[in-house]
MIGUMAR-354721 format. One record per residue (C-alpha): z negated, x, y; residue number from 1. Coordinates in Angstrom, 3 decimals. Layout:
! MIGUMAR-354721
{c3:Z; c1:X; c2:Y; resi:NUM}
...
***
This chain:
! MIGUMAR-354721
{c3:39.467; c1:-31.282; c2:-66.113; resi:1}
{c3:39.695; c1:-27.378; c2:-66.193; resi:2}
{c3:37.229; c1:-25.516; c2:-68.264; resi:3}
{c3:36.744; c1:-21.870; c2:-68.884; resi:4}
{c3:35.784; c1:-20.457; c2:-72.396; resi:5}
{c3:34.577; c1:-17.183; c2:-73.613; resi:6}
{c3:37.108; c1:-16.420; c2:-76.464; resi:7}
{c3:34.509; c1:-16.371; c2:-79.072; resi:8}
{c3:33.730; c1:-20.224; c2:-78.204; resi:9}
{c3:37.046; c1:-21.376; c2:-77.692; resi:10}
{c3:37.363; c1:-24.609; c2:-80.313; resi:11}
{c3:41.094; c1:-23.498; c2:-81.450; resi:12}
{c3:39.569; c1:-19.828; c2:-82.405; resi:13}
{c3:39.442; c1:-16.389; c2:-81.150; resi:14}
{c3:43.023; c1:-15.769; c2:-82.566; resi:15}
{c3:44.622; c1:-18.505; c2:-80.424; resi:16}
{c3:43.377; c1:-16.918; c2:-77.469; resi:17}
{c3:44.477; c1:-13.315; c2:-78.596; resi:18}
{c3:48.221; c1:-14.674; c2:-79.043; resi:19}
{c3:47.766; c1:-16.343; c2:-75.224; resi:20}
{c3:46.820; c1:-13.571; c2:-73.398; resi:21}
{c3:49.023; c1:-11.011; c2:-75.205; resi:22}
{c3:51.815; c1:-12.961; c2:-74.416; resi:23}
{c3:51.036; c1:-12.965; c2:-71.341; resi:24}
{c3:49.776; c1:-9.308; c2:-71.287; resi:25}
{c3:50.972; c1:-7.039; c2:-74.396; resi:26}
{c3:54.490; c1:-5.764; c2:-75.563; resi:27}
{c3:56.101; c1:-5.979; c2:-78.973; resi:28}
{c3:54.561; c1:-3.071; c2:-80.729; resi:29}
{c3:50.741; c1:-3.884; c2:-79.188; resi:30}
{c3:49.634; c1:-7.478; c2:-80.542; resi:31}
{c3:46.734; c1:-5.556; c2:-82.726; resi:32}
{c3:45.018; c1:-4.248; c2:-79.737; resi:33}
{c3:44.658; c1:-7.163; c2:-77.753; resi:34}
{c3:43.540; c1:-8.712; c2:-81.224; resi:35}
{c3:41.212; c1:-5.880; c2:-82.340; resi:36}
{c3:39.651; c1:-6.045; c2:-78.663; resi:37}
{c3:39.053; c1:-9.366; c2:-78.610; resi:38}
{c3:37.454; c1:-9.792; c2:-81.836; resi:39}
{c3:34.999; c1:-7.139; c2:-80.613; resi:40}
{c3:34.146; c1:-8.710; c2:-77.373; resi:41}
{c3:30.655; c1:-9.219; c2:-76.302; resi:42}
{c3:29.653; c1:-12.955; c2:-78.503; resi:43}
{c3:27.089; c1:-13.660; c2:-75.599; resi:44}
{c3:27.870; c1:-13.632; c2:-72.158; resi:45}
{c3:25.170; c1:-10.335; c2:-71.796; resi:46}
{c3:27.666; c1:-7.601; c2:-72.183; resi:47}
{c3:31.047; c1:-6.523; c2:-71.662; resi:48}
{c3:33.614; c1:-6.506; c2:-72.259; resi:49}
{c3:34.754; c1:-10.629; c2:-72.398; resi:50}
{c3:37.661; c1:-12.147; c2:-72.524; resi:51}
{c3:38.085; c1:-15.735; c2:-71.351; resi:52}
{c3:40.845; c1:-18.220; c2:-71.115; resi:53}
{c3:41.119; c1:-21.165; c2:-68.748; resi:54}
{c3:41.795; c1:-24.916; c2:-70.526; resi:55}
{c3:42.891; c1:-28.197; c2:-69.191; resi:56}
{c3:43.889; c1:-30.695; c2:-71.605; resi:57}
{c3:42.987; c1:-29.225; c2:-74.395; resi:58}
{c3:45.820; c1:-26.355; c2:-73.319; resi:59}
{c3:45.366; c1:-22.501; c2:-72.388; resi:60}
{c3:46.387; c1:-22.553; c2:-69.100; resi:61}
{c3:44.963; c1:-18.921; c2:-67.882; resi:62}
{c3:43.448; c1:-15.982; c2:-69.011; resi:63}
{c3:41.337; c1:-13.286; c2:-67.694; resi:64}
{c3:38.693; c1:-10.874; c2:-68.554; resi:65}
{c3:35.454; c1:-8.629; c2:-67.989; resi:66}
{c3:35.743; c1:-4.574; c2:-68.781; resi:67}
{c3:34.756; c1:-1.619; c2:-68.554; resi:68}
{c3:38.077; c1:0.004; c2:-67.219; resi:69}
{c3:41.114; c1:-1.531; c2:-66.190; resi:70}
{c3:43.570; c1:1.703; c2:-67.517; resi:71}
{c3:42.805; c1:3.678; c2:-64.312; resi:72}
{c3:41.083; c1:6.923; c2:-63.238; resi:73}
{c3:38.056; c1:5.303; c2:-61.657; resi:74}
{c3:35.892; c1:5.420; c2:-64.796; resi:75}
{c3:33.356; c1:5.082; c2:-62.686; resi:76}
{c3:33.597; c1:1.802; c2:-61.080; resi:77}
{c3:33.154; c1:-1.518; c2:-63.404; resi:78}
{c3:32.841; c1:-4.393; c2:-64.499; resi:79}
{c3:37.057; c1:-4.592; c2:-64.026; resi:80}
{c3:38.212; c1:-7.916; c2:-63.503; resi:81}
{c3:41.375; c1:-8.068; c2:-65.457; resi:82}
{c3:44.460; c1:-9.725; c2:-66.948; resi:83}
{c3:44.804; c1:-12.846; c2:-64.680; resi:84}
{c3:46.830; c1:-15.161; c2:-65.463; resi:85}
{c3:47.296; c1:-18.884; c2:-64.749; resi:86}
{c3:50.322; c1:-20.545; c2:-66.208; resi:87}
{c3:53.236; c1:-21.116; c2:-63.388; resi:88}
{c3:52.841; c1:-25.195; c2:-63.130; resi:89}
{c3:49.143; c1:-24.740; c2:-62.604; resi:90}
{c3:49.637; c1:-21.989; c2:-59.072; resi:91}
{c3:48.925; c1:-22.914; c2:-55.889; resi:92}
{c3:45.570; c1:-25.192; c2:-56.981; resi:93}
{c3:42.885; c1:-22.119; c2:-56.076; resi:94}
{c3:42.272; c1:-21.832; c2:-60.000; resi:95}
{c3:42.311; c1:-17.803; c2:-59.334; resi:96}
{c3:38.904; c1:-19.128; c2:-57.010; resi:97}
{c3:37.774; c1:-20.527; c2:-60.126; resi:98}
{c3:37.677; c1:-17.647; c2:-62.295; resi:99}
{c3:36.703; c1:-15.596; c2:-60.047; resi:100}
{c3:33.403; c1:-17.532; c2:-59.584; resi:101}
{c3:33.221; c1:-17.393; c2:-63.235; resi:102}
{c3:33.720; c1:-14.004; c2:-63.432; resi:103}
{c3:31.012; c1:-13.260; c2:-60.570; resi:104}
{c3:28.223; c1:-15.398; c2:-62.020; resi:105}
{c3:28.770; c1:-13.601; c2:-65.320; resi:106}
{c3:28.412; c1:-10.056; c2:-63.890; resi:107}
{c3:25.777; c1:-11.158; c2:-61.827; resi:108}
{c3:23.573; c1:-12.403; c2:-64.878; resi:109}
{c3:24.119; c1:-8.826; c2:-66.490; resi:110}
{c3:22.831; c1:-7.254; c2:-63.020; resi:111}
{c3:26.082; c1:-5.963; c2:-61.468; resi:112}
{c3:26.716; c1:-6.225; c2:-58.011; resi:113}
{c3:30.259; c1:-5.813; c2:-57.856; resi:114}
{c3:33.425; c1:-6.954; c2:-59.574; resi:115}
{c3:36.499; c1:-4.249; c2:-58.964; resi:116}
{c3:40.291; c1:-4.971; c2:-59.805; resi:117}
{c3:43.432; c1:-2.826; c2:-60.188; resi:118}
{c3:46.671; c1:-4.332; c2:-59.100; resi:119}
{c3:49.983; c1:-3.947; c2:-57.022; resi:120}
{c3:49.621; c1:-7.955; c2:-55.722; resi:121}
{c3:49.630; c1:-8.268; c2:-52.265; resi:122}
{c3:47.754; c1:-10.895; c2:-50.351; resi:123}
{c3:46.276; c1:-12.824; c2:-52.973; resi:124}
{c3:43.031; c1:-11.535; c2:-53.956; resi:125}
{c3:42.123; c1:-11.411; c2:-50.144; resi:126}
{c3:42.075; c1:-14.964; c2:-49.820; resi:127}
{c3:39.304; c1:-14.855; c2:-52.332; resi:128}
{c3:37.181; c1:-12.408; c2:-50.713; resi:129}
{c3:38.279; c1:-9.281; c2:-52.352; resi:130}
{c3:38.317; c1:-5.549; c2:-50.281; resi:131}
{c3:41.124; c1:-3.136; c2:-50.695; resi:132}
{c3:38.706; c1:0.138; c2:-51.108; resi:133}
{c3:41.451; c1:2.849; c2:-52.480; resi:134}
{c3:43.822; c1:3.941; c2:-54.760; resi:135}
{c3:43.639; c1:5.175; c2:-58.111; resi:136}
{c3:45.854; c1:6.519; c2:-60.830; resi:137}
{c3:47.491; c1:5.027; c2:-64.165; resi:138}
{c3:47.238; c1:6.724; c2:-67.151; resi:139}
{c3:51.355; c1:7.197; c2:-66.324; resi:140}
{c3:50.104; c1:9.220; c2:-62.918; resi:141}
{c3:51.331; c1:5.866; c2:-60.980; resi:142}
{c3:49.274; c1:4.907; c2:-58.104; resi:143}
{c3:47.281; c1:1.468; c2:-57.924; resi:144}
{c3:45.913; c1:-0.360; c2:-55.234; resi:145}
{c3:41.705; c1:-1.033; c2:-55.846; resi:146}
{c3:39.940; c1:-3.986; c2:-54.778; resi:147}
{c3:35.856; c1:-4.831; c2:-54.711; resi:148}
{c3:34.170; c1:-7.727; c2:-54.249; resi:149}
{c3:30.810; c1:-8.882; c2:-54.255; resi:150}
{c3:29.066; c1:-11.003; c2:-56.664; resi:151}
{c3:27.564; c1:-14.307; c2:-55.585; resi:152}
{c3:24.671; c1:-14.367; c2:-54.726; resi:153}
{c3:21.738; c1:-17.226; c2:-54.456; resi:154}
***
């Protein structure tokens, strides 16, 4: 049974889930900002930015989060989903569908409208309803690939 948690309710502690996702996520020298961000995520689901990781068996098997920008020039778009990941063994079971849902009922309940992601992925996030709507820039000056989708509605 897969369940999602908000990193401030996960039963093995915030810090557990900052050591997942920067492993999955962070370099060497930048385990204190994943840390530092996650202990100052939103502790309700009512704001962003949040951080979640994805459990089955009492084991992280995914991560993602809700924020305000993704480390791109389109300031101006958000919520960003970001940092999915879902552990190798665990692929290919439409988990990605799962989190996304999560993802969409939690910006809904704020009042957005739209989710938006940055990423160079091909062909994935279109099988979950996601638009390609442009390119934006890196902080390096590297181009990125935007995607939008809808929240759910009803």
């Amino acid at each position: 049974m897969y369940k999602i948690y908000n990193v401030n309710d996960y039963p093995k502690g915030i810090l557990e889930c900052a050591k997942y996702i920067h492993s999955k996520w962070g370099s060497q020298e930048n385990y204190p900002y994943f840390e530092n961000a996650m202990l100052n995520s939103s502790k309700s689901e009512d704001a962003i930015p949040q951080f979640y990781v994805l459990v089955n068996s009492d084991q992280i098997v995914g991560c993602f989060g809700l924020i305000i920008n993704d480390f791109v020039s389109r300031h101006d778009l958000y919520p960003w989903f970001s940092s999915l990941f879902i552990e190798p063994e665990y692929r290919g079971k439409r988990l990605c569908g799962t989190m996304f849902e999560h993802a969409s009922n939690v910006a809904k309940s704020i009042g957005y409208t739209h989710l938006y992601l940055t990423t160079d992925h091909d062909g994935l996030y279109e099988k979950f309803g996601w638009t390609r709507i442009e390119d934006a820039y890196q902080p390096s000056g590297e181009v990125t690939k935007v995607y939008r989708k809808p929240v759910l509605h009803g």
